[in-house]
C-alpha positions, 0 to 999 in steps of 0.5 A, a space after each residue: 500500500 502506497 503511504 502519503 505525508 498528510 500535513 493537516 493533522 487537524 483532519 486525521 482522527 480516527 485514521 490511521 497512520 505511519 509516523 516518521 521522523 529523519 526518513 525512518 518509520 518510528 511507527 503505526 497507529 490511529 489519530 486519537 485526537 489533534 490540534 486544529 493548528 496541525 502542530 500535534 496529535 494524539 496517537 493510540 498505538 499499541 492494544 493497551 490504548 495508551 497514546 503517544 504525543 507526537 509533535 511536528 516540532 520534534 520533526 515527525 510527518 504523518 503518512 496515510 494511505 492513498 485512499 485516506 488522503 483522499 477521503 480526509 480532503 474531500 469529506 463529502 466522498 463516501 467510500 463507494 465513490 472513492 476510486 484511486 
């Protein structure tokens, strides 16, 4: 699956995402929660559903699929008219 950075975090709760930092994956998760200036985010990463804090300053990026990059752009599309 082809992974996308996605630069306004404030549209990605409930999605999930790869977060890297320096070119290298750190890890996978789902956006919890997010600010509306897309500075950080809430991720729950692992089954216990402790969530991480993750921050652009830190210089972490956010990847999404393709299909998900889609959908967070246009809300309005639903999944049957999403075509990638």
């Amino acid at each position: 699956m082809t992974h996308t950075t996605f630069d306004d975090w404030s549209r990605l709760p409930g999605t999930d995402v790869e977060f890297w930092r320096n070119g290298l994956r750190l890890g996978t998760g789902t956006i919890d929660m997010a600010d509306s200036g897309s500075t950080i985010a809430w991720i729950i990463s692992d089954p216990l559903a402790e969530r991480l804090l993750l921050e652009k300053t830190n210089g972490i990026e956010l990847r999404i699929s393709r299909e998900q990059a889609i959908r967070r752009m246009d809300p309005e599309r639903s999944d049957r008219n999403c075509q990638v």
